[in-house]
N, C-alpha and C positions, 0 to 999 in steps of 0.2 A: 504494500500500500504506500501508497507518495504524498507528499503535504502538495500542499492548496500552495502555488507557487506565489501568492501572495505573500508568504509568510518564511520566504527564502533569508529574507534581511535576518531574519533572525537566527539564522543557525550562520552567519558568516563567524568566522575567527576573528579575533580581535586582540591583538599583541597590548599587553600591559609589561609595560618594561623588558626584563628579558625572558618574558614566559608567553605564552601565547593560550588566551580561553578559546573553546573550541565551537562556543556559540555565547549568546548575546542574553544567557538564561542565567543569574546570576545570584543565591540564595545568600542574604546578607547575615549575617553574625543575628544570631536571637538567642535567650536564655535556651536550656532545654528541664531544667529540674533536676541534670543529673549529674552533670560534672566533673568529678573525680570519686563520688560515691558509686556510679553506676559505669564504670570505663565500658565494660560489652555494650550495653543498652544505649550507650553515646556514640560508640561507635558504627552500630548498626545503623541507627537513625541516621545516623549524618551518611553511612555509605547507603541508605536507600534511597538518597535527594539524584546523587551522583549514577543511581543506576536508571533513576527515572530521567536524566537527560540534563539536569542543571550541569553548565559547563564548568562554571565555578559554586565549590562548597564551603562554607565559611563556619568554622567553629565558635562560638559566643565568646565574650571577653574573657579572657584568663589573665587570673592574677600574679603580676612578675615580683609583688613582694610583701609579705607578714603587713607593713603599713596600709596593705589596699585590702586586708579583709574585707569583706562586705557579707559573711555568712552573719545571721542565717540563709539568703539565700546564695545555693550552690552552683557554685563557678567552677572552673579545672583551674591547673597553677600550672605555673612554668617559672618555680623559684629557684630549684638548682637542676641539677642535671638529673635526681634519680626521678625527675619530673616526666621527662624525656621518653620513657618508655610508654607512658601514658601515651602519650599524643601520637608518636608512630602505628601506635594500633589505628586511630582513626585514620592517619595519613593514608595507611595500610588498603582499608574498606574504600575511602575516595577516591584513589587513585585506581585502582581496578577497573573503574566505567572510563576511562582517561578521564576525569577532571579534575582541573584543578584546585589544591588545598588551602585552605588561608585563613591564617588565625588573627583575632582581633587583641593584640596583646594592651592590658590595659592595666592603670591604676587610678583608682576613683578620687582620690585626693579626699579631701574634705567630708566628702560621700560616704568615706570608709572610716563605720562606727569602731572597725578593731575586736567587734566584740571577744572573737576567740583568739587571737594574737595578744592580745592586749596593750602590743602598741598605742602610743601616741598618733593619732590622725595629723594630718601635714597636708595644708594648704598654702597659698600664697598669700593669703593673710589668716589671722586668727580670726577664724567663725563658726557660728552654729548653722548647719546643713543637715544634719542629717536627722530626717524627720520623727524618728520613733527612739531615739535613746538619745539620751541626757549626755550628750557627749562635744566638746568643741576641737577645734583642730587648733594648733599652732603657726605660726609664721614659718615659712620653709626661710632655713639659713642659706648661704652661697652655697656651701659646703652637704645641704640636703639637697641642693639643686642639682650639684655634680652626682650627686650617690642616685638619684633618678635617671638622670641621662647615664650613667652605669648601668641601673639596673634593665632600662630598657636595651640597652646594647646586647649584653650579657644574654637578656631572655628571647632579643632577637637570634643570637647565636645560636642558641636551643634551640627553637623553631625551625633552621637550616638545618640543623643536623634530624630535626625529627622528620627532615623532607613537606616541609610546607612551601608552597610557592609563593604565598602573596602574606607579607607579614604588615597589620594594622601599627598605627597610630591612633589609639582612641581618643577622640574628644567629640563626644555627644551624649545626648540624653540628658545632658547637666551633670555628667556622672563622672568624664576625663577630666585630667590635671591642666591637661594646656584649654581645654574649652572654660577651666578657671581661673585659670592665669589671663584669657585671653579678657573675661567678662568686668568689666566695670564695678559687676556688684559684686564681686568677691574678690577682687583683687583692690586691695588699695595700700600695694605699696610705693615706694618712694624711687627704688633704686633702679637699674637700667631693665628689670623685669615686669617696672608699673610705669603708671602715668602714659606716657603715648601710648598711639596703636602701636608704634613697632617695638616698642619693650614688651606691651602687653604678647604680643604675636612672638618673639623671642626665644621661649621656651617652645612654642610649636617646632618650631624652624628648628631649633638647637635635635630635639626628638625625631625628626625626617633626617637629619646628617646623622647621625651616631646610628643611627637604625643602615641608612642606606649605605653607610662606609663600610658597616659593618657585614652586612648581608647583600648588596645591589649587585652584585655580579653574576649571581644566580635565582635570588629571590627579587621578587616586584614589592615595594613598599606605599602602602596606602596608606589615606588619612581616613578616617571617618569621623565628619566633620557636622555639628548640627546648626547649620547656615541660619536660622532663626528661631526665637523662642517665643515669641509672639508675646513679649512684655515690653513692648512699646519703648521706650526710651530708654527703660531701665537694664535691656535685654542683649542681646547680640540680633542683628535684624539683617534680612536678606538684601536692603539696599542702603547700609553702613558698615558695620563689622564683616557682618559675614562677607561682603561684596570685596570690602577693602583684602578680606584676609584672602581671598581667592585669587585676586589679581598681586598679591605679596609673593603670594608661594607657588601660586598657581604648577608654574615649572619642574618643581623643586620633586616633589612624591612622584610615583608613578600609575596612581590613578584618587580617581576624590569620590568617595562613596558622602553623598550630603543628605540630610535629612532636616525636620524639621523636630526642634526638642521643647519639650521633657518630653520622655517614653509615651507620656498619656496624649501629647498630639500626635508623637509620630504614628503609633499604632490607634489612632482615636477609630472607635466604634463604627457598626456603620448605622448605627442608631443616629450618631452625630457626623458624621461623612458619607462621601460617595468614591468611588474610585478613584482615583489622580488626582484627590485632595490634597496633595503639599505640590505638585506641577508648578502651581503660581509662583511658590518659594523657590523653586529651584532651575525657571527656567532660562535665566540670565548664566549658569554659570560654566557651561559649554563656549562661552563668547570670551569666556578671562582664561581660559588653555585649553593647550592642547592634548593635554591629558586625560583618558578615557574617563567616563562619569559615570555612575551608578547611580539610580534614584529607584525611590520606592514610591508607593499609595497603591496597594491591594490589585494589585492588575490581577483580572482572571479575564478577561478578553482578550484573544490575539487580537485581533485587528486594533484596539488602544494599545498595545504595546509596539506593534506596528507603528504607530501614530506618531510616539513617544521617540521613537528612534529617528524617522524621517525627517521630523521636524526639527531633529539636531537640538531636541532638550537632552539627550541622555545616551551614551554608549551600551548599555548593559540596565534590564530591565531586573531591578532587584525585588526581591519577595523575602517576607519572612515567612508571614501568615498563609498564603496563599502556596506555598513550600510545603508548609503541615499541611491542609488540607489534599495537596494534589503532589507528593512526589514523584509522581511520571506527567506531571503535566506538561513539560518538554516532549516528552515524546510522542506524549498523544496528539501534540501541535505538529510534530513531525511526522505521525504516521494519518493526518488528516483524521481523528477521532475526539475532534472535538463536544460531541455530545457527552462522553464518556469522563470531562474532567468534572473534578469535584470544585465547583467553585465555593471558596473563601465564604462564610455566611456576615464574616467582620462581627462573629458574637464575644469575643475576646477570653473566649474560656479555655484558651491556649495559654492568655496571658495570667488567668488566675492561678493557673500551675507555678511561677515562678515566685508570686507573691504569696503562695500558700507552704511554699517549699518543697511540693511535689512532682513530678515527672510531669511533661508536658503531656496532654490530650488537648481531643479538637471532636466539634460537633459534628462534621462531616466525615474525619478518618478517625476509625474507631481503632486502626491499628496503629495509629501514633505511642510511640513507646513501648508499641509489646513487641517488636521487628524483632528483638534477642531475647525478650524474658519468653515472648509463649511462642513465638518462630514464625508472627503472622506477616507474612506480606501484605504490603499494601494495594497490590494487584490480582497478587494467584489465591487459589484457594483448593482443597484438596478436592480428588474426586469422592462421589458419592460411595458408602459402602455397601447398597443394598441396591434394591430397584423397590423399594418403598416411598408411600405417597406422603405427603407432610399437607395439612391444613393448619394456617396459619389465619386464626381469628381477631381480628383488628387492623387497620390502616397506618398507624400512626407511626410514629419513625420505627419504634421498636418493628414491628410487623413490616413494615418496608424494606427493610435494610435485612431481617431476618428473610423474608421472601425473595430477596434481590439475590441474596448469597448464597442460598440452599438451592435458587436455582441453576447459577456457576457451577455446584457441584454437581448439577446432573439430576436434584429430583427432580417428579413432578409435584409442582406446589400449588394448591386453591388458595384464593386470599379474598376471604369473605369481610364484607365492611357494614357497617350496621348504618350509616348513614349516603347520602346520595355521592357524599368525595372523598377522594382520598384523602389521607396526612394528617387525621386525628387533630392534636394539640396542636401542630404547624400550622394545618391548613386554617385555625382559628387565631392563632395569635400573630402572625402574618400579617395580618390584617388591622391592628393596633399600631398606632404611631412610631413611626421608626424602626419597626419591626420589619420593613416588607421584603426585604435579601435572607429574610431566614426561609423563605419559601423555599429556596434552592434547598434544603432538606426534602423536602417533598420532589419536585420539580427531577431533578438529577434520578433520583430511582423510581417516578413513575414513569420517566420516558425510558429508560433501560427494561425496565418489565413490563411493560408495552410489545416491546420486540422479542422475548424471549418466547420461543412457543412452549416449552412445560410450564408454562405459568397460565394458568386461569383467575381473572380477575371477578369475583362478584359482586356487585354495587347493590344498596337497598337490601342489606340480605340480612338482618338479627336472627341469631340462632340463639335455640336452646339447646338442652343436653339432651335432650331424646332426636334433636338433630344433627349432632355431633356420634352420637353413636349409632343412629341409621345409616352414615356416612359412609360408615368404616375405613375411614383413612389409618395410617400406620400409628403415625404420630403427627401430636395436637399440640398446637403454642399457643396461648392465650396471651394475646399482646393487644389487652380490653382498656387498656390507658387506666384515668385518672376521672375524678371529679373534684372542685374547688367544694368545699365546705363551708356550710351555711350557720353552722352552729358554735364559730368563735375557737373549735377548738384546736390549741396550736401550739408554739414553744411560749406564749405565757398563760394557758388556759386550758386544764386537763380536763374539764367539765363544758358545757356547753354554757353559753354567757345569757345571763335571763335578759330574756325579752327577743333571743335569736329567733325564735320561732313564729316572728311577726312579718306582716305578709308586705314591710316597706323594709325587709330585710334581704341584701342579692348579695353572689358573689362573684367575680369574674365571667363567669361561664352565662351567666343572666348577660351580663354586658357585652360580650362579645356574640353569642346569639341575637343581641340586641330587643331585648324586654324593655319595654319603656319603663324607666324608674318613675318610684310613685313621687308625686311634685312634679311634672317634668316640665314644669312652666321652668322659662327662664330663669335664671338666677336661685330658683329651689335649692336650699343646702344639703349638700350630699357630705356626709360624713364617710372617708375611709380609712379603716382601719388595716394595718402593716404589720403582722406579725411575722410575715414570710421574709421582709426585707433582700430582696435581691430584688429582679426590675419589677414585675404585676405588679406591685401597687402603682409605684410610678407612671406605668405605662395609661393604666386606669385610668388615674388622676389627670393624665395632661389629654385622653380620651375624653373625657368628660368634662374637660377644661374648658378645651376648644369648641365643647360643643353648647358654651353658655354657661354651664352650670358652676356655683359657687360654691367650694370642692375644700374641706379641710383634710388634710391627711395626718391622722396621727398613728404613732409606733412608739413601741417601748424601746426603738433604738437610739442610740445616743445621735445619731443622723440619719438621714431617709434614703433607701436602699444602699442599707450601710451593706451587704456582701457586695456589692459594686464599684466597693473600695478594690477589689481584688480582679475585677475587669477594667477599671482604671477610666469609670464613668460617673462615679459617685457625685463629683461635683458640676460636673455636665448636668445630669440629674436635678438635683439638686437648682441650681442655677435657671433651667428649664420651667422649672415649677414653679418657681416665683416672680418669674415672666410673665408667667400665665396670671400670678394673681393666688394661688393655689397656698390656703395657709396651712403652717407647718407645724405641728406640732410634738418635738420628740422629746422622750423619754415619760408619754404616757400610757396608761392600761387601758383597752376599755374594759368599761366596770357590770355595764348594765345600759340595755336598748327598752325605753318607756314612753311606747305612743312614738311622738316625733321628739324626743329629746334622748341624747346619748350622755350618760355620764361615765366621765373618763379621770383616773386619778395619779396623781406623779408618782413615777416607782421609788424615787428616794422620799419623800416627803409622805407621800400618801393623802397630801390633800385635795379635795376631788372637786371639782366643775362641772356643770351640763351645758353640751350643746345642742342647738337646734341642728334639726337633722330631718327632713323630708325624705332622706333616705338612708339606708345603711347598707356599705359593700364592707363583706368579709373578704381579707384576703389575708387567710393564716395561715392554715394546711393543707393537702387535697388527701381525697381516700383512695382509697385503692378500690376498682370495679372490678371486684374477682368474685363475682355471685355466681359466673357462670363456671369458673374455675371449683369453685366449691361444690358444686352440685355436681359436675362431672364426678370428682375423688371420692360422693358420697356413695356414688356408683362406681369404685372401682373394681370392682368386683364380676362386673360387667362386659368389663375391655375386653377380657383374649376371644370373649363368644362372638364380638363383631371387629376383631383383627387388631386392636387399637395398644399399639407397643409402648406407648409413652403418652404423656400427657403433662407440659411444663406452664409455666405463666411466667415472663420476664417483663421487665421494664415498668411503667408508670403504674400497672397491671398487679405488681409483684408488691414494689415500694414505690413510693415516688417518688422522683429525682429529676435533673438537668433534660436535657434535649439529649445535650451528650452521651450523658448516662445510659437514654434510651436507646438511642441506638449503639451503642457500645453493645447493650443488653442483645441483642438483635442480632449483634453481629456475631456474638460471644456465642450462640443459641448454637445457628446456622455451625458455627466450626468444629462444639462439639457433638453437635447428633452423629449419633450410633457412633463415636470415638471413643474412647478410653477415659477416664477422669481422672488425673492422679490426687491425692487428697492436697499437696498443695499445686496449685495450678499455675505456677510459674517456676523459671529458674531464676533463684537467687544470688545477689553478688555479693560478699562477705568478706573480709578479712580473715584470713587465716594465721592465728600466731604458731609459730614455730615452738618445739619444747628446748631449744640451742636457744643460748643469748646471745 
């Protein structure tokens, strides 16, 4: 099969100093949760980017010295040489597909709390940076400035020897040394490192020589550079700092991976963005060198990244997110199988991984991080072991993604839906504000099982259990999703909340069916309550914002969709709502729903208020819809007389949980039918002590 000769520009080679990428597909340095606790599992991942067609693979920042801790969350190091062995395993896996290896060598300066080192943090001036621990940095001496330009040299060295081709200079995200030294608001020293631009810019410059003298004969040395941070004067900006520093150095590196910083705009939602949301930022800087460019903002279109390259904004179309989601998306662009890529949904529950301190995962690749612990590819899947039939009950990602996979293997699958569409909780919250790129959940595997002929689709179809056993299919998933709760009960309400039982009382699933709420005159106050804290309520609230209604949102969280701290939207959020008008009220309970008044009391104080409330949304917990699950198992007894081998329930179905979750669930199902279970279900990576000292 041959790509769509549209889209030749992007497999050309592309010389970055003295190495050469072998296309224009370029996976930029992202955490991954694993670092140097998980070497297999790091290494796999990043050798599955490189087998699916990214020309260049880039490893996340690793740290070159005890001063740039930044655990808790998990970086690799590259502080002396018995470092070294670490990183040639990945080098190892990357280079196998030919691509090229590139590590983002980095020290956070100011950023680095030290916690487990216990170092002294070391800025260019003494300040408080780092947002979660009581910690300040010191002024860097002459004498700490040469031991950096050391230590980067030094772990440049290592890097060559561990066979990396393209070795970083970090300064983004607000997180590099020289992106602090460069910044006005963190730097305020005196001597030839502060005050002008080019003292400020000095220490970059000084880190490109001692990197490139050091390594440039064989290795390509990049900068990665965050050209704006969108604080206005106070900031580094695309047409002052950042512009000036571009046309400074421009020459100097051999190529400018730029972005736009803190983390939370480069990788911003797509709740709050669209695709080639930082372009604007960055498309001036192809005009100050000659030096290959890399830019990001969520490309999952060929033809915009086409776009992007033509129009000589950018050499090299770089992806983090869009990377997790689709690591053969090169080659699906190369082998013209574009229906087949996973695009990006931009729900950033890749990026919760990192701030949660766990292994990355993604909504759309369910095999993100299990490539070495459970051996999944993110493409193949094994063949079937029987020639047994699977009826898979429910639509919604779980039962998608499970019917999508079982069918790869070879069964025949029926996938019966109780409603007129597919995609269960997708096809409904999709449909809520800012949500509408999460469809590609649905969208990506109902067009795939469309075309698949062992797949039968049944639409309008509710079974019961005496229709599951007339069936006689082999084996049955119950993937019956969820329902929102109407009776308050949640993580602060083990009982149901008096007066839930009143008919001006709804939960999400009334709102997105669209029940007219009682009041629905204009300006009606709708009280919602937040005990779920992650987006639902929010999304709610600014549904019901827009659509008139005078909308108070209270929660017992100390902020409003505080788990969205950990998707890096909290304050977007946040911000959004009281645009709208929408008052906020956290850290209280509700207490009790009487008539049209809600009384709600402060979890530290306990003193209590009522508000007027024409209406009341619950959004606390969901239940799980396994009435149908249950009734089958009551009849298990019943199975082998009408063929029936198994019988499981996964996903929202099961427990309730993420999007992610669900299809993970889904996906987990499909891989192990009629396989083996072992009781623990992965391979572990440990530490082994020796009994020699």
């Amino acid at each position: 099969m041959t790509r769509d000769t549209r889209y030749d520009i992007l497999f050309e080679p592309v010389q970055i100093g003295p190495v050469t990428a072998k296309n224009r597909f370029y996976s930029v340095p992202h955490a991954s949760g694993m670092g140097d606790y998980y070497p297999q599992a790091n290494a796999e991942f990043r050798g599955a980017k490189a087998a699916g067609g990214w020309g260049t693979v880039c490893v996340e920042e690793t740290e070159i010295h005890p001063t740039t801790d930044i655990l808790p969350y998990i970086m690799p190091r590259l502080m002396e040489d018995s470092d070294i062995a670490y990183h040639q395993n990945i080098v190892e896996k990357i280079k196998q597909h030919d691509a090229l290896a590139a590590i983002e060598l980095a020290h956070n300066g100011l950023n680095a709390a030290n916690m487990i080192s216990r170092e002294v943090p070391i800025g260019p001036s003494g300040n408080i940076f780092n947002e979660y621990y009581p910690v300040q940095s010191r002024t860097m001496s002459k004498s700490d400035i040469r031991d950096l330009l050391r230590w980067q040299r030094n772990a440049a060295i290592r890097a060559k020897q561990a066979g990396y081709d393209v070795v970083y200079i970090y300064a983004a995200h607000g997180m590099g040394m020289p992106q602090h030294f460069l910044s006005r608001r963190h730097n305020r020293r005196t001597d030839e490192y502060g005050g002008s631009f080019e003292n400020r810019a000095r220490l970059m410059k000084e880190m490109i020589e001692v990197t490139k003298e050091a390594i440039g004969d064989t290795c390509a040395v990049a900068v990665r550079f965050g050209i704006e941070e969108l604080l206005g004067p106070d900031g580094i900006s695309a047409k002052e700092d950042g512009r000036d520093l571009i046309e400074y150095l421009g020459e100097l590196p051999d190529l400018w991976d730029v972005n736009l910083s803190d983390w939370s705009n480069d990788s911003i939602s797509s709740r709050f963005s669209s695709e080639g949301h930082q372009t604007e930022y960055i498309s001036e800087v192809k005009q100050l060198t000659s030096k290959p460019v890399v830019g990001v903002g969520r490309f999952t279109s060929p033809d915009s990244m086409v776009s992007m390259v033509k129009k000589g904004i950018v050499d090299f179309i770089g992806a983090a997110r869009p990377s997790i989601a689709d690591p053969y998306l090169p080659n699906k662009i190369n082998e013209d199988r574009l229906d087949e890529i996973r695009e990006c949904i931009g729900c950033n529950i890749c990026v919760s991984g990192d701030i949660t301190h766990t292994t990355v995962r993604c909504t759309q690749n369910p095999t993100v991080g299990e490539e070495w612990r459970k051996g999944w590819h993110p493409e193949q899947i094994q063949s079937k072991k029987s020639d047994s039939s699977v009826l898979v009950v429910g639509s919604g990602p779980t039962g998608l993604e499970a019917s999508y996979q079982l069918a790869k293997r070879g069964y025949e699958v029926t996938l019966a839906e109780a409603s007129t569409e597919l995609g269960g909780r997708v096809e409904r919250e999709a449909k809520l504000p800012g949500l509408s790129e999460w469809i590609r959940v649905k969208d990506y595997r109902e067009l795939l099982l469309k075309q698949m002929p062992n797949v039968n689709i049944y639409m309008d179809s509710p079974l019961s259990a005496d229709d599951v056993l007339d069936f006689g299919f082999n084996h049955v998933l119950l993937a019956t999703g969820a329902k929102w709760r109407q009776d308050g009960i949640g993580r602060s309400h083990y009982k149901p909340v008096p007066g839930s039982e009143q008919d001006n009382v709804y939960t999400p699933d009334d709102v997105m069916s669209g029940i007219a709420l009682n009041g629905h005159e204009a300006k009606a106050p709708v009280v919602i309550f937040d005990d779920d804290h992650y987006y639902m309520g929010s999304v709610i609230a600014e549904k019901l914002a827009n659509e008139g209604r005078k909308i108070t949102l209270v929660t017992p969280a100390a902020l409003v969709a505080q788990w969205t701290e950990n998707t890096m939207e909290q304050h977007r959020i946040q911000a959004r709502l009281m645009e709208l008008g929408v008052e906020l009220v956290t850290q209280h309970c509700l207490d009790e729903i009487k008539g049209n008044q809600a009384t709600i009391s402060c979890i530290t104080t306990g003193k209590t208020s009522q508000w007027d409330c024409s209406a009341l949304v619950m959004v606390t917990s969901r239940e799980a819809q396994d009435q149908l699950y249950q009734a089958l198992m009551a009849r298990e007894n019943e199975f082998s007389d009408v063929g029936i081998q198994s019988v499981e329930q996964a996903g929202d179905g099961e427990a309730p949980s993420t999007i992610a979750a669900a299809v993970y669930a889904g996906h987990r199902y499909a891989r192990q039918l009629e396989e083996e279970r072992p009781e623990i279900p992965y391979k572990r990576e440990r530490i082994i002590l020796s009994s020699s000292s």
